[in-house]
C-alpha positions as CSV (number, residue, x, y, z in Angstrom):
1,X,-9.2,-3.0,-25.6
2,X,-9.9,-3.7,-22.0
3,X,-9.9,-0.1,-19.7
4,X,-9.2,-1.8,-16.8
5,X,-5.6,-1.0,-15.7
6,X,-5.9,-3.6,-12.7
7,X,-7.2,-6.7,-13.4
8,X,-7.4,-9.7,-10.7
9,X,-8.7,-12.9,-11.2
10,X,-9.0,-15.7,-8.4
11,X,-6.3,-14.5,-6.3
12,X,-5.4,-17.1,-3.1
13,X,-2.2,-15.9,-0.9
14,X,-1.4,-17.5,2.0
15,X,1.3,-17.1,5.0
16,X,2.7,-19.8,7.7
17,X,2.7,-18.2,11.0
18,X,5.5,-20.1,13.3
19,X,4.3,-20.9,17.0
20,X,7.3,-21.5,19.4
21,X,9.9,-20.2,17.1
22,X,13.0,-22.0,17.5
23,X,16.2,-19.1,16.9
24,X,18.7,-21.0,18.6
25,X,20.2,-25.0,19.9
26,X,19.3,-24.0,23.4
27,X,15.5,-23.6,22.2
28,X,15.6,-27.3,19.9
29,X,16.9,-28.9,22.6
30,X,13.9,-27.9,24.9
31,X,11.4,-28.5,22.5
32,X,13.1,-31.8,21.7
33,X,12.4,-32.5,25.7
34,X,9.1,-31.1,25.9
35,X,6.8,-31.5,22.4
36,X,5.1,-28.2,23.9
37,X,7.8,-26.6,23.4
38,X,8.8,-27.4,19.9
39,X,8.2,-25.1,17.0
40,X,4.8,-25.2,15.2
41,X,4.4,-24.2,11.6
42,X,0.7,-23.1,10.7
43,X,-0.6,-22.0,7.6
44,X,-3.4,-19.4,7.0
45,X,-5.2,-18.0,3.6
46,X,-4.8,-14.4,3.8
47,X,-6.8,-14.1,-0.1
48,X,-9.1,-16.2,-0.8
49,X,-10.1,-16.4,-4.4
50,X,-10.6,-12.7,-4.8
51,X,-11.6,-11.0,-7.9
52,X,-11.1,-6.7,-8.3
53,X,-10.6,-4.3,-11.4
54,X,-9.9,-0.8,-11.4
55,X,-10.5,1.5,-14.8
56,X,-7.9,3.9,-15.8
57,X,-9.2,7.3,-13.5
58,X,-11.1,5.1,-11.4
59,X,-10.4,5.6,-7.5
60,X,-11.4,2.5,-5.8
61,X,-11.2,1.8,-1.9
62,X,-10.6,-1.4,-0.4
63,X,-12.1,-1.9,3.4
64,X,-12.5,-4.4,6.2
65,X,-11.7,-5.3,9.0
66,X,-7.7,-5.6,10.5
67,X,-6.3,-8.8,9.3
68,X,-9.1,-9.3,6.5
69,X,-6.1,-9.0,3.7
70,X,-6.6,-5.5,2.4
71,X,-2.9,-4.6,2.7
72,X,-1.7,-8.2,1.1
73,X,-3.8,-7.4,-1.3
74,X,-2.3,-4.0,-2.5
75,X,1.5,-5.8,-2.4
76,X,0.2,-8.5,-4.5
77,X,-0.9,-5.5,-6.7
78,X,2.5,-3.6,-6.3
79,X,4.6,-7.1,-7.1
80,X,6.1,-7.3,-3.5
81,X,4.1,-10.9,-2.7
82,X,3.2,-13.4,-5.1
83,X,0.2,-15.1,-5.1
84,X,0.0,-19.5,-4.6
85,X,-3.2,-19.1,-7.0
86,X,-4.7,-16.5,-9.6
87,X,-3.8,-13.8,-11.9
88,X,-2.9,-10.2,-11.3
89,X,-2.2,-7.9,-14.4
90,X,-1.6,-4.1,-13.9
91,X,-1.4,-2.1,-16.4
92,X,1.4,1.3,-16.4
93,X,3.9,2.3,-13.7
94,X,3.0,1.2,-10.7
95,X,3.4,4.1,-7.4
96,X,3.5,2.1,-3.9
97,X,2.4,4.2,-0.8
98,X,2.3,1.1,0.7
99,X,4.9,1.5,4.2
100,X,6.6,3.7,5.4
101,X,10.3,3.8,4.7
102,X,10.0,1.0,2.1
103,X,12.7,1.6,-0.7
104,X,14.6,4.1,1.4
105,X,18.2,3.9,3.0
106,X,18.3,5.4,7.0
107,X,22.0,6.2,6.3
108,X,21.5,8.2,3.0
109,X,20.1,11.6,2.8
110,X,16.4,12.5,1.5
111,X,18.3,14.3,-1.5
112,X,20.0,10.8,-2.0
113,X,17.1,8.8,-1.1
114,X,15.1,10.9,-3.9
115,X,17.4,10.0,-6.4
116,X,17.3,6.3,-5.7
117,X,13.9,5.9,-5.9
118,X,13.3,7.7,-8.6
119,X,16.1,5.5,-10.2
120,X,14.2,2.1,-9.1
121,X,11.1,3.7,-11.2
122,X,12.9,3.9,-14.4
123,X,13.8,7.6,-14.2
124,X,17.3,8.6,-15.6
125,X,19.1,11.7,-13.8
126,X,18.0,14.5,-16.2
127,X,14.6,13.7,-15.3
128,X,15.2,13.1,-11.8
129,X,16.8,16.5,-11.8
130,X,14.0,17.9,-13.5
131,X,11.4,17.1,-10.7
132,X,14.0,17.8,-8.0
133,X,12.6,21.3,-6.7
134,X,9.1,20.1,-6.8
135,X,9.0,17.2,-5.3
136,X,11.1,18.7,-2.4
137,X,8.7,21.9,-2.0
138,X,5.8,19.9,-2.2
139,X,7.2,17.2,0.7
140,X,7.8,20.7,2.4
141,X,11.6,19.4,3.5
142,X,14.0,22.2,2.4
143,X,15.7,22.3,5.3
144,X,15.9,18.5,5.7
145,X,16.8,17.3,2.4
146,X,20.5,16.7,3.7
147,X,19.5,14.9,6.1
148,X,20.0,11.1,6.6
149,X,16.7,9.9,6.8
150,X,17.0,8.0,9.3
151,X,16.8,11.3,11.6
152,X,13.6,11.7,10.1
153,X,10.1,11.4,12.0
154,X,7.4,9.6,10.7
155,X,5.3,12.1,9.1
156,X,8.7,13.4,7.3
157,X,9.2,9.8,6.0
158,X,5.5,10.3,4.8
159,X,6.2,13.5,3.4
160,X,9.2,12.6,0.9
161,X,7.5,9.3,-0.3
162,X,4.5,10.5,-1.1
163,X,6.0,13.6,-2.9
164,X,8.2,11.1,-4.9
165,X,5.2,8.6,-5.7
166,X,3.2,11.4,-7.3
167,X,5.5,13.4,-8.6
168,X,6.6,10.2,-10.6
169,X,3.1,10.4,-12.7
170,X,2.3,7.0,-12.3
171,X,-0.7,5.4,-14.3
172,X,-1.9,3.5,-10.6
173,X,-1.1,4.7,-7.3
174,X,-1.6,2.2,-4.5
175,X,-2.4,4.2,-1.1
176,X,-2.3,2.0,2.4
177,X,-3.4,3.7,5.5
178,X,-0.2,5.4,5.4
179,X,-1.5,8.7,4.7
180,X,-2.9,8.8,8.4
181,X,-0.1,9.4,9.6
182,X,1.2,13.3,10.1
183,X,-1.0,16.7,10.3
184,X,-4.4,17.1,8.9
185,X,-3.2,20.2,6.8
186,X,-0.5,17.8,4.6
187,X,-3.3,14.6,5.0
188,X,-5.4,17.4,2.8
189,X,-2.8,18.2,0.6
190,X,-2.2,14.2,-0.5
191,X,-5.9,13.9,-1.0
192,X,-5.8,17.0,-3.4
193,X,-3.2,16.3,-5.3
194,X,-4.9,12.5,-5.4
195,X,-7.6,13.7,-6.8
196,X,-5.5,15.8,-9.6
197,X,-4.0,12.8,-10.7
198,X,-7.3,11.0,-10.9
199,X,-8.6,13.4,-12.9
200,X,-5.8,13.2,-15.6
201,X,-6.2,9.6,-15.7
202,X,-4.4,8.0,-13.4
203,X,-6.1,4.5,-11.2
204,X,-6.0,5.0,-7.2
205,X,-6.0,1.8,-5.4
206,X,-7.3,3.2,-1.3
207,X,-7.4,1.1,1.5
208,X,-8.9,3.0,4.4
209,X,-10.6,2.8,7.6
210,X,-11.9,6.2,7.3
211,X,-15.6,5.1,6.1
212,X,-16.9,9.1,5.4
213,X,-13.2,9.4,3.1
214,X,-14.0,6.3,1.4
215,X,-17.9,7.1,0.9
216,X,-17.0,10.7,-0.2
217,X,-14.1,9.9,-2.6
218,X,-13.9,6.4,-4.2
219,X,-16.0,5.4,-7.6
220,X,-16.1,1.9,-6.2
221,X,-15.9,0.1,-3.3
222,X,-14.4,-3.8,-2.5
223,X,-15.1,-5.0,1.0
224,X,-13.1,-7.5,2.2
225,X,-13.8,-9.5,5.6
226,X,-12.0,-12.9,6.4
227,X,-10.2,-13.1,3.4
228,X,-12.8,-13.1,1.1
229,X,-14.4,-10.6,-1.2
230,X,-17.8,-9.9,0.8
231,X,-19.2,-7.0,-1.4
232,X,-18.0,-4.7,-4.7
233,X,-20.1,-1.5,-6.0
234,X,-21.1,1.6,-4.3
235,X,-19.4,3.0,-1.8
236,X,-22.6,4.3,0.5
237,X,-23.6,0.5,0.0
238,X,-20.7,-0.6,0.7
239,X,-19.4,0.9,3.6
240,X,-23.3,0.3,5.0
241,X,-22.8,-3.5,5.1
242,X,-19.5,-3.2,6.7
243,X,-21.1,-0.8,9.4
244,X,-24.1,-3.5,9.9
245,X,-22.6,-6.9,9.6
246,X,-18.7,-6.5,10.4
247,X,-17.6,-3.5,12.1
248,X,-19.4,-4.3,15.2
């Protein structure tokens, strides 16, 4: 039996970027009288035939330049896109930290906003109810957890979804560069309790444009520049080439 818990196979994604976009009759009719005006519809390969697997414990980073793909890449592994080409099988519940505010409702409370997420996971209320107190200590929101979230700032946004993700004991959890966002003291806290959950097995997909992070933490590295898979293996190796050939 295969120990990979991700497994992607020739994955192409692509996007159509619109030039001129034309929102209303005003804006036809003055593309219709001037061609320079009218709306153009472009298409761009964000993947291109990209291969990665991640074994159960592993923690693997993903890094490249901006616009490379490294974020389509980890919503084609959450099941938010869906590749044109290619095969993506993960294996176990799946934990987005992917953007901030996904899944949660600005007019609801955190308390309510906990429930519902944890609900979307699978989780009925006794075992909602059950994590409750931790997952609000740890997210360090006491005095905020009857508050609509929409009040929130950023880094309390941060706080409450990461809390949720791991306090949901998911078998892969997908980490964006969200968790650069608030103080260093709670950026140090994620990483520890990362590395907790590693350690009792579960996968941890990182993209990250902190090079010494990635070096220090991941098992394996996949460097991604242009769309395309430019190097997989060891970190220090890894992040190397990106220093040398891409960064600059």
């Amino acid at each position: 039996m295969s120990q990979n818990v991700i497994e992607i196979s020739g994955l192409w994604k692509s996007f159509v970027v619109r030039h001129n976009r034309t929102e209303s009759l005003k804006q036809l009719f003055i593309g219709w009288l001037d061609w320079r005006r009218r709306e153009r519809r472009q298409s761009f390969w964000a993947l291109t035939d990209v291969g990665l697997q991640v074994e159960r414990g592993q923690m693997v980073g993903i890094i490249g330049p901006n616009g490379s793909g490294k974020s389509t890449l980890l919503r084609c592994v959450a099941g938010i896109l869906k590749p044109e080409r290619g095969e993506v099988i993960v294996r176990g519940r799946v934990a987005p930290m992917i953007e901030i505010g996904v899944g949660f409702h600005p007019e609801l409370t955190g308390e309510e906003n906990l429930y519902l997420n944890a609900a979307l996971y699978g989780l009925d209320r006794p075992q909602i109810e059950a994590i409750r107190p931790a997952i609000i200590e740890y997210a360090e929101l006491e005095e905020f957890i009857d508050v609509p979230i929409k009040n929130y700032s950023t880094g309390m946004y941060t706080r409450l979804g990461f809390s949720i993700a791991v306090h949901l004991q998911p078998e892969v959890l997908l980490v964006d560069e969200i968790l650069a966002v608030g103080d260093e003291a709670f950026q140090q806290k994620c990483l520890q309790r990362m590395m907790q959950l590693k350690s009792s097995g579960t996968s941890i997909l990182l993209v990250s444009h902190d090079l010494a992070k990635v070096e220090k933490l991941c098992d394996k590295v996949y460097l991604i520049a242009h769309s395309r898979l430019e190097f997989a293996g060891d970190p220090v190796k890894a992040v190397a080439i990106y220093r040398e050939k891409l960064a600059s």
